[in-house]
N, C-alpha and C positions, 0 to 999 in steps of 0.2 A: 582245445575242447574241454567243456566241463566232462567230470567221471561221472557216471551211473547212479552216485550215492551223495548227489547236491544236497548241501545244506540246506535246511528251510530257509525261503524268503522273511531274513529280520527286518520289521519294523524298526521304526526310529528311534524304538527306545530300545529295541535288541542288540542295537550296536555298543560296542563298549564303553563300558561307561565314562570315559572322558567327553563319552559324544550326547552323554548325557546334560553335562553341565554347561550350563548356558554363559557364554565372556561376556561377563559384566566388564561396563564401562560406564565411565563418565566422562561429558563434553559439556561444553562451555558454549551457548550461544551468545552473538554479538549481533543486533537488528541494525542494517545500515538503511539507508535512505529508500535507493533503490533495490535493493536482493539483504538477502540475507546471510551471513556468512558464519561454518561451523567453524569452529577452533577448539585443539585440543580433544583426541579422540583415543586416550592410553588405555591399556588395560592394567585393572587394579582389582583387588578383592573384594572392594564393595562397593556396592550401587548406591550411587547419586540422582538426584533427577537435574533432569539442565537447566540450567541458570540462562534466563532471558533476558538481556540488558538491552537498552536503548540508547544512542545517543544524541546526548543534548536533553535539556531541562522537560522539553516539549514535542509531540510529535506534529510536524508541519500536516496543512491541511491535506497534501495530497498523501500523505502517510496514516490518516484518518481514514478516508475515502477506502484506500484499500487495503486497512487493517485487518480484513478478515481474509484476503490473499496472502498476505504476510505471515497469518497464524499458518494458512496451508503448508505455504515455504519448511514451515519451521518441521510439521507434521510429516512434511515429504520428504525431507533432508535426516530424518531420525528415521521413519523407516528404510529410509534406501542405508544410513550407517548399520543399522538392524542387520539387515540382510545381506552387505556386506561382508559383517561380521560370520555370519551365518555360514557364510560360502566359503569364506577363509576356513573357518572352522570343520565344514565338509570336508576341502580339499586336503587340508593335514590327516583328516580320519582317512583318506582314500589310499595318500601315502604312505601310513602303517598300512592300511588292508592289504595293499600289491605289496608290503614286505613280508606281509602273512601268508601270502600265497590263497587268500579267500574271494574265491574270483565272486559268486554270488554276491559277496557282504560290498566288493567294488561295486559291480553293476549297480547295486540299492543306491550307494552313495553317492553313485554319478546321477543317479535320475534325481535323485534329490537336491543336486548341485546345478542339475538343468534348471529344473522347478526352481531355484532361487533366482538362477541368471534372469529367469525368462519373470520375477516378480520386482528386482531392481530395475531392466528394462521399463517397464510399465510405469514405474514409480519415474525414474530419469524423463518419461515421458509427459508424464501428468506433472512434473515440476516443469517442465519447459511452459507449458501450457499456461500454469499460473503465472511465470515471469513476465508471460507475453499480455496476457491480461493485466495486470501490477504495472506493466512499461504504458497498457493503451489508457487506465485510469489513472496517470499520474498526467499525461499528456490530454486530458480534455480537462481535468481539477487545471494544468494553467493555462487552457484557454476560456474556461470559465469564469478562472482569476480575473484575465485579462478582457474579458466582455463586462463582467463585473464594473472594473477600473473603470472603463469608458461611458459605460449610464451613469456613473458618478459625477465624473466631470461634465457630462454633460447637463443632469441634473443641477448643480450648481451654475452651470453657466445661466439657464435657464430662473434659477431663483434671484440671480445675479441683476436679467433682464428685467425681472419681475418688480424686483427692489425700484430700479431707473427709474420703469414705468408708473409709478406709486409715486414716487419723486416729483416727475413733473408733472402728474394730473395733480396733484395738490400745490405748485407753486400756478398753473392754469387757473383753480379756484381761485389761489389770494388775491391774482390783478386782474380778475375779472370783477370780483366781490372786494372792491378794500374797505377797513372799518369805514371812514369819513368819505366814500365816494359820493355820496349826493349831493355833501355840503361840497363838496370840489366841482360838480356839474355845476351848482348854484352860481357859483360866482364866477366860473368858466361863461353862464349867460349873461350873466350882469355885464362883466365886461367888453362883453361882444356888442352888447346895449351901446354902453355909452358910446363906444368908438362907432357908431352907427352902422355894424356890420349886419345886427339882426334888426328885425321889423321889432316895434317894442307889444 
């Protein structure tokens, strides 16, 4: 049981000051196709901001399409490290506190360590959420693709026909119209003359 004479309820900056200083980090992003992956997460004495790489020269269309999923990824995956960091950081300060014998300054720390759990939760959440959206728009960009592809080929078959078609109405023209066809009737009747096949 707490004594009679509890310490005041400290805020979060009443706590000692190690619990002051916030662990700075730097990480390293690496943007893959489908998800996004953290690497490299040390702790070091000064703060960097994260390097966001790509790879490959170019990002494919379906990497376009849900490029602004991807930035989420990247948003959700820094504060859930954030907060991570945070809760580590709690749970060390709790460890001196139970060796300090400061049961109030424990209780504070632990609610604070819930409030973190319970804000990584939510963040793990809303990152699943964007993965599953990132998986359904990468799978309609290739059936898209692939409807695309097929008006195409089709479109050309069609132009293909179109070409034929042009072809043989103008070889229709030439042997129905040829230049010299009258003088060819002319003498097609003559000769049907003499051989007394026509009346003259």
């Amino acid at each position: 049981m707490l004594s009679d004479n509890k310490p005041a309820r400290p805020n979060s900056l009443s706590i000692p000051d190690h619990a002051d200083k916030s662990v700075e980090t730097s990480s390293e992003f690496r943007i893959q196709r489908d998800f996004v992956e953290v690497v490299g997460a040390d702790s070091s004495g000064t703060h960097s901001s994260p390097t966001v790489s790509s790879n490959g020269p170019n990002m494919s269309p379906s990497s376009e399409i849900a490029s602004s999923n991807t930035e989420e990824v990247v948003t959700l995956r820094e504060s859930i490290r954030i907060l991570t960091e945070k809760l580590s950081h709690y749970e060390a300060i709790i460890e001196n506190l139970e060796a300090s014998g400061s049961e109030q300054a424990i209780l504070t720390a632990r609610a604070e360590c819930e409030a973190l759990r319970a804000q990584v939760s939510n963040c793990e959440e809303q990152l699943r959420e964007v993965r599953e959206n990132h998986r359904r728009l990468i799978e309609e960009a290739r059936q898209h693709r692939s409807e695309v592809q097929l008006l195409r080929e089709e479109r050309d078959r069609l132009e293909a026909s179109l070409l034929e078609m042009q072809r043989k109405h103008e070889c229709l023209l030439t042997d129905c119209n040829p230049p010299d066809g009258a003088a060819v009737c002319h003498n097609v009747c003559n000769f049907l003359k003499i051989c007394g096949l026509r009346e003259k």
